[in-house]
C-alpha positions as CSV (number, residue, x, y, z in Angstrom):
1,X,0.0,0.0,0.0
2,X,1.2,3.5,-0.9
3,X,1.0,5.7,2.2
4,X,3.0,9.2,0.0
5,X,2.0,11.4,-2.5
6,X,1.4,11.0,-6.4
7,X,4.1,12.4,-8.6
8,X,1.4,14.7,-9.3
9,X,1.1,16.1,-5.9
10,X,4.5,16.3,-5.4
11,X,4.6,18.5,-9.0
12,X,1.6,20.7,-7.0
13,X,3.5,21.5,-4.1
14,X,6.9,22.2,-5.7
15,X,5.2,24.3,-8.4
16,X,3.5,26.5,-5.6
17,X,6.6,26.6,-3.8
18,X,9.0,28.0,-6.5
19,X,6.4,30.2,-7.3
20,X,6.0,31.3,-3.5
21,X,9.7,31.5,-3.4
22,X,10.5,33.4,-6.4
23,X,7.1,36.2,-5.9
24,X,7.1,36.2,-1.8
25,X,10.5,35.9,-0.5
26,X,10.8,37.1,2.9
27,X,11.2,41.0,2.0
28,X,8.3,41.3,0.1
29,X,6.1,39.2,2.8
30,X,7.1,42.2,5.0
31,X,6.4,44.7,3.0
32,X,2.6,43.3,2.4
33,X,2.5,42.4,6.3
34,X,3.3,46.2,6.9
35,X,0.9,47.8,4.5
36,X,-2.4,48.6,5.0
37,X,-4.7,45.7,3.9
38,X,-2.2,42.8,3.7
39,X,-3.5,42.3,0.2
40,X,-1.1,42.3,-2.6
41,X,-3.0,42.3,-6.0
42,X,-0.3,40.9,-8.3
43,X,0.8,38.1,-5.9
44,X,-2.7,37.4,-5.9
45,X,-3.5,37.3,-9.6
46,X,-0.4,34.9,-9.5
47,X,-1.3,32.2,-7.7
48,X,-5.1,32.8,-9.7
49,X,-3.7,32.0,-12.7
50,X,-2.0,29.4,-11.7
51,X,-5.4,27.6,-10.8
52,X,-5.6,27.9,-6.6
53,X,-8.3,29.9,-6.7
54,X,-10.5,27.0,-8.6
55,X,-8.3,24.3,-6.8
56,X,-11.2,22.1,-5.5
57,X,-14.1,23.3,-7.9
58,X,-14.7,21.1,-10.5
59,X,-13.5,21.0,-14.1
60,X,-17.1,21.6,-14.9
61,X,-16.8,25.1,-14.0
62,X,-13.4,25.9,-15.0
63,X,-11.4,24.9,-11.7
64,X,-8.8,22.3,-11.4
65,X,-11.4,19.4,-9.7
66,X,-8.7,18.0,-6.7
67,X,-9.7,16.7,-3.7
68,X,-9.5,18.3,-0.1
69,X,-5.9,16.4,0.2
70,X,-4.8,18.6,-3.0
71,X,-6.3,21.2,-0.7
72,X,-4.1,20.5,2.6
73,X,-1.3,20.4,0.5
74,X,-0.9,23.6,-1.3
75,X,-1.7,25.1,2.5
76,X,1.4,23.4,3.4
77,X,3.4,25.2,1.1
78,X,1.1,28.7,1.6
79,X,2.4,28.4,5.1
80,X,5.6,27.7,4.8
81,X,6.0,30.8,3.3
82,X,3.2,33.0,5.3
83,X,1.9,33.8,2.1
84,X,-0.5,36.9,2.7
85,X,-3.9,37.1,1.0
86,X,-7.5,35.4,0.5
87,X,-6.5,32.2,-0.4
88,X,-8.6,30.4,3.1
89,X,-11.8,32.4,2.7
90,X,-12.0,32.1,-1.2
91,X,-11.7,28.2,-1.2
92,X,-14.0,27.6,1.8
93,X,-16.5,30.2,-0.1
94,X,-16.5,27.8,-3.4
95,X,-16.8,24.3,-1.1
96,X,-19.9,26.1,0.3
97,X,-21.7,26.9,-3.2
98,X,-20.1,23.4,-4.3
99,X,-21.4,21.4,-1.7
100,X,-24.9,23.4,-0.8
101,X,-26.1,25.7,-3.6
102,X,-28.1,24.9,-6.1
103,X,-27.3,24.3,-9.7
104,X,-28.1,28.3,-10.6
105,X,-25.9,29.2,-7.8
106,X,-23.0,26.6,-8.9
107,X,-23.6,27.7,-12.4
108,X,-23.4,32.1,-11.1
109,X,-20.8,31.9,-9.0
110,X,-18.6,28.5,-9.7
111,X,-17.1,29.9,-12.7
112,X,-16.6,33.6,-11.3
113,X,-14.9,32.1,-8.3
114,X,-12.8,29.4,-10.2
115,X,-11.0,32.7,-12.4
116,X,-10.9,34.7,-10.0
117,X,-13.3,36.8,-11.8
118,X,-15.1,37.2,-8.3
119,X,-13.5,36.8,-4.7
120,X,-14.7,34.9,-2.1
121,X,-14.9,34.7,2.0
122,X,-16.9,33.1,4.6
123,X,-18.4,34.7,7.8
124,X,-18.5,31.4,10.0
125,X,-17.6,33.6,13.8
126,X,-21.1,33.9,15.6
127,X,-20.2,36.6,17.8
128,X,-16.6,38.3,18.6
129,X,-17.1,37.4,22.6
130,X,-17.1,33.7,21.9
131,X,-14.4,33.9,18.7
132,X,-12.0,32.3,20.8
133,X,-13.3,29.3,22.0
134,X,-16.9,28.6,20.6
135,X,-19.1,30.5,18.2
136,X,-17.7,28.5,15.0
137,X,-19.7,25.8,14.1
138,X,-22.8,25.5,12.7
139,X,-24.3,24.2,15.9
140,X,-23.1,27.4,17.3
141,X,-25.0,30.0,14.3
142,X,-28.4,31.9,15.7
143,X,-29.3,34.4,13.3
144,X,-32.3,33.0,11.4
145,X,-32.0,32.2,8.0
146,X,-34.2,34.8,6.1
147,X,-34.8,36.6,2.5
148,X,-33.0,39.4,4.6
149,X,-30.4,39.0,6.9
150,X,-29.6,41.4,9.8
151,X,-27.1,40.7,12.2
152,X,-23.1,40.9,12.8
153,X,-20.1,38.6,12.0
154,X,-16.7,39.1,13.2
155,X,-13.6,38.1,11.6
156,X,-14.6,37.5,7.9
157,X,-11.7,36.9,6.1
158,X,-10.9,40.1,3.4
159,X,-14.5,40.7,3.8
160,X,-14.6,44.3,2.2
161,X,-13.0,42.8,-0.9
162,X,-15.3,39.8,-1.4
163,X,-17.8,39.6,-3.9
164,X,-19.5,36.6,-2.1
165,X,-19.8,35.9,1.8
166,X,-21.4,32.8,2.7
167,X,-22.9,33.4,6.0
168,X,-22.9,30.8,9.0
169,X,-27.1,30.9,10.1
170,X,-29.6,28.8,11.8
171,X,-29.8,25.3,9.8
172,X,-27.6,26.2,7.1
173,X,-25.5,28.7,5.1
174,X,-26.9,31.9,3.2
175,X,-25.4,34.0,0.5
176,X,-24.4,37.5,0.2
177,X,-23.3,39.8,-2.1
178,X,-20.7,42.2,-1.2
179,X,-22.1,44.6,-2.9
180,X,-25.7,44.1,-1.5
181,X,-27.8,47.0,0.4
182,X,-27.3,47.1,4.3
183,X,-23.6,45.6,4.0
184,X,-20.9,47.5,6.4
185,X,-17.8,46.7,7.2
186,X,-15.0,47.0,10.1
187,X,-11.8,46.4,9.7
188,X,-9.9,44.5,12.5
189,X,-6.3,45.1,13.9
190,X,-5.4,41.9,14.2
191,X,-1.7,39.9,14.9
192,X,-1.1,38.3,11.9
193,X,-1.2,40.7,9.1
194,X,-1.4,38.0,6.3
195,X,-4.4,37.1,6.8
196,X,-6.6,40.3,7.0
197,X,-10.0,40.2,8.7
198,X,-13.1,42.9,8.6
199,X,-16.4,42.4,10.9
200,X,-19.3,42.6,9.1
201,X,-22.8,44.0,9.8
202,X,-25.5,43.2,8.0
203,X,-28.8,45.5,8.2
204,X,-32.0,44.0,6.1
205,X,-29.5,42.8,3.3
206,X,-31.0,40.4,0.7
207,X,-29.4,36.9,0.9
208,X,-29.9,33.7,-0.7
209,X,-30.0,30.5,1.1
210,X,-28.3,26.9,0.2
211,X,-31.0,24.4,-0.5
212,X,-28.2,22.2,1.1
213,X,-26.5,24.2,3.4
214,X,-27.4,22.6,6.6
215,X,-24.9,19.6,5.0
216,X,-22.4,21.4,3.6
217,X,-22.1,23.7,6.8
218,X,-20.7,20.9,8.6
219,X,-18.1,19.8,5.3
220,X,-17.2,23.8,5.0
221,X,-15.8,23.3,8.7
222,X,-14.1,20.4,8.7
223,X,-12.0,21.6,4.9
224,X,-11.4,25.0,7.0
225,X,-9.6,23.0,9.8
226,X,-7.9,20.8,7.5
227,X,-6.5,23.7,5.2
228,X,-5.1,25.6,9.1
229,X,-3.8,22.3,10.3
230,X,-1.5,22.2,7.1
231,X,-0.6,25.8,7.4
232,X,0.6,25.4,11.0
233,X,2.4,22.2,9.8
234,X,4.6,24.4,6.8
235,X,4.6,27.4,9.0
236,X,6.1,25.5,11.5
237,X,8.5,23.7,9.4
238,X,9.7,26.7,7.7
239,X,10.1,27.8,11.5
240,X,12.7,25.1,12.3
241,X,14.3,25.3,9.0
242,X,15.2,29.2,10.1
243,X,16.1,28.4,13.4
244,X,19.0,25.9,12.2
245,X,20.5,28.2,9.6
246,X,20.5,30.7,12.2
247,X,22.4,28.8,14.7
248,X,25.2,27.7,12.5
249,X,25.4,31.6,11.7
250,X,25.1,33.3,14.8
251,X,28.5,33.3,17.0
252,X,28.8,33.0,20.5
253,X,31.6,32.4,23.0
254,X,33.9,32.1,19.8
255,X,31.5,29.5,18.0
256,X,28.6,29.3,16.1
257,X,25.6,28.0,18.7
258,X,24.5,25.2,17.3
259,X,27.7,23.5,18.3
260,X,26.0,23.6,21.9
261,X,24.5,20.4,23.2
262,X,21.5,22.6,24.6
263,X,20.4,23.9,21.2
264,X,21.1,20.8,19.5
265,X,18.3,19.5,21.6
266,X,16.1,21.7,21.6
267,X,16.8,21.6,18.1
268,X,16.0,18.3,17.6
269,X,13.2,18.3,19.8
270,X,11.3,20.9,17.6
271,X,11.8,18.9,14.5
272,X,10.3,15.6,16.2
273,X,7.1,17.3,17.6
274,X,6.6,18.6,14.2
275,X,7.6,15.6,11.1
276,X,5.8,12.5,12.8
277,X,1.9,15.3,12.8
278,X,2.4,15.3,8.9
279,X,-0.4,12.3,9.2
280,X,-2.5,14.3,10.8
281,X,-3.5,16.6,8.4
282,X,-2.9,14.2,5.6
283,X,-5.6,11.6,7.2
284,X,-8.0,14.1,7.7
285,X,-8.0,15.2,4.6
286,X,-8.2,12.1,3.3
287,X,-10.8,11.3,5.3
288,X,-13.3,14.6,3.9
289,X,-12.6,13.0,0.4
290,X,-13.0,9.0,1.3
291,X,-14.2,8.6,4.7
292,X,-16.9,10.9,5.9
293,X,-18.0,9.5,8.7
294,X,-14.3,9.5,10.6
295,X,-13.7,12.8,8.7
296,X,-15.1,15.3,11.5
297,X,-13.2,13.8,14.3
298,X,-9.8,13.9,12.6
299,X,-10.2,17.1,10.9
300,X,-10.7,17.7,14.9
301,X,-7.6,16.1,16.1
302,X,-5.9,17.5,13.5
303,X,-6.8,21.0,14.0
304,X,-5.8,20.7,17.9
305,X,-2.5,19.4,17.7
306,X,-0.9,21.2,14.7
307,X,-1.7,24.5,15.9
308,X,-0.8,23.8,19.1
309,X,2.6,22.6,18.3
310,X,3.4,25.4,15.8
311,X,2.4,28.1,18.4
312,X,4.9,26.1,20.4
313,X,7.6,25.8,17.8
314,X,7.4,29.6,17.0
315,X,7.7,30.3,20.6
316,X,10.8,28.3,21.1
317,X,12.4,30.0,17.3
318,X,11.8,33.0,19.1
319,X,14.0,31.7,21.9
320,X,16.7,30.4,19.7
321,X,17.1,33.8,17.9
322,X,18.1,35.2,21.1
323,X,17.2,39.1,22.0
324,X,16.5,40.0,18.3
325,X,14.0,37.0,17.9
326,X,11.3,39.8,20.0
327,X,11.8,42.7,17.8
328,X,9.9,43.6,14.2
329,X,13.0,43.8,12.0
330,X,13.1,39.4,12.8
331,X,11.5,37.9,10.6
332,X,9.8,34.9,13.2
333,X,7.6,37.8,14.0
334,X,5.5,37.4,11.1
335,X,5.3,33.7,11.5
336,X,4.6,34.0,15.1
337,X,1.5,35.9,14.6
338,X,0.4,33.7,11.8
339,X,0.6,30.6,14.1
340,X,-1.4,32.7,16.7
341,X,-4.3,32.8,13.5
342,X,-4.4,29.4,12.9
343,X,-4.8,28.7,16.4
344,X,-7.5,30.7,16.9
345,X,-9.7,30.9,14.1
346,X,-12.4,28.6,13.6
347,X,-11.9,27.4,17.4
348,X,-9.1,26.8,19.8
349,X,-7.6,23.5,20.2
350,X,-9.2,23.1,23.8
351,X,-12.5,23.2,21.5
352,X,-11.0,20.7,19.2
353,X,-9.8,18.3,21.7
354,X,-13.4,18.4,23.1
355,X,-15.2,18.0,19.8
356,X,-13.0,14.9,19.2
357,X,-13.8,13.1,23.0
358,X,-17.6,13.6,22.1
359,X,-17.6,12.1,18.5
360,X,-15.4,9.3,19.9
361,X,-18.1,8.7,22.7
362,X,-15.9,9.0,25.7
């Protein structure tokens, strides 16, 4: 039995990566992360063209058709390199029309999402007091799903910039166009600056409901936790990869650190916590595409531990890059903060953890 990745998906990931390498080194991350809406158009239209923003929607509708392991994947590689922009809302806005809409929905807004024509985000946070720990889940939504919706939603990913919001309500998911009647927006200082978020109020604005939202809510979820699991699994690896080239640089006592035994460890220890949770977010995933019944308890499991341990890992690379690893000019900063994203949104991993004890019946 083959337990790695198709030649195919290895192609995937190095593609994004030398395009993520040669369009978003480290300088020009910073310069996005210290601008004003942590959007960078061109870097955007990039990674459009070549095919993420139609990654999972079918060749039907002009995407590239992969599967939610395709998915994890390329937010491997989108973390490694902190790669600022809309990539996590716009995908999780076309599995929602995908899985729930209805063919004149799929057939409006597939296309237009798949080139890029139209952006995309998802307002899933039911109220900011609750953003951290509950609040996420459809089991969580109580504005009532209605030809007009009217009511607030925190932390909506590039929200003033989408085209499309699929909103989190009673029983299901609703539609709304950005450019709809009662639609305000508030933008949100938050840590990691690329991944902008806005809070959105909505006041009578027209919506559209998914025939089958109420099952895709749950799916919508599950891919988001999958895709931040992967993130936190690059971004962390990216973290350790830093962290050793900066030891055998940085001289101290007459020698580079990493000749001490007490770096070496810790070190080591990073890289351990780290490799061996690969099969987390690869299981999960492949659970959403072949095993739906496991697929909310690993996406779970997988969402706790990653997160956790990157927040972790960027907390010791801080630590190994000595008094300069706290200041803005380092560049861990911007991974830091990013790890401190993918811990929080869509739930904490105390959340997670207790999500997966209930569906395993303990």
């Amino acid at each position: 039995m083959n337990f790695g990745l198709s030649e195919e998906q290895e192609i995937l990931q190095s593609s994004v990566g030398q395009y993520l390498e040669k369009e978003c080194p480290a300088n020009r991350l910073r310069d996005i992360f210290e601008g004003e809406d942590g959007f960078d158009a061109a870097l955007w239209q990039g990674m459009v063209e070549m095919g993420l923003a139609g990654l999972v929607i079918p060749e039907e509708f002009g995407g590239a058709g992969l599967e939610i392991l395709d998915l994890g994947l390329v937010s491997e590689v989108l973390g490694r390199a902190a790669t600022p922009g809309p990539f996590l809302g716009h995908t999780l806005a076309g599995l929602a029309i995908l899985r729930g809409g209805s063919e004149e929905q799929k057939q409006r807004w597939l296309p237009r999402l798949a080139s890029g024509e139209a952006l995309g985000s998802v307002a899933l946070c039911e109220s900011r007091d609750r953003a951290g720990a509950e609040g996420w889940g459809p089991e969580d939504w109580k504005l009532s799903a209605a030809a007009e919706l009217s009511g607030t939603r925190p932390h909506v990913l590039y929200g003033s910039r989408a085209d499309l919001i699929v909103v989190g309500v009673e029983n299901g998911l609703c539609v709304v166009e950005g450019s709809a009647a009662g639609v305000q927006w508030t933008p949100v200082k938050g840590a990691d600056r690329s991944r902008r978020t806005d809070d959105l109020t909505l006041d009578g604005t027209p919506a559209e409901r998914l025939p089958d939202g109420a099952s895709a809510a749950q799916f919508v979820r599950d891919a988001g936790l999958v895709a931040l699991s992967a993130d936190a699994f690059g971004g962390a690896s990216r973290l350790i990869q830093d962290s050793v080239e900066y030891a055998k640089t940085r001289v101290q006592f007459g020698v580079p650190i990493a000749h001490f035994q007490a770096v070496k460890h810790q070190l080591a220890n990073m890289a351990t916590a780290i490799e061996p949770a690969r099969s987390l977010y690869w299981y999960a995933a492949h659970a959403l595409d072949q095993i739906p019944e496991a697929a909310p308890r690993q996406a779970a499991i997988a969402k706790a531990h990653l997160t956790d341990q990157y927040l972790q890992i960027a907390r010791e690379s801080v630590e190994l890059h000595g008094g300069i690893g706290f200041t803005w000019e380092c560049d861990v900063q911007m991974w830091f903060k990013r790890a401190m994203f993918d811990r929080a949104f869509l739930g904490t991993p105390s959340l997670h953890r207790e999500r997966a004890a209930v569906l395993a019946d303990w």
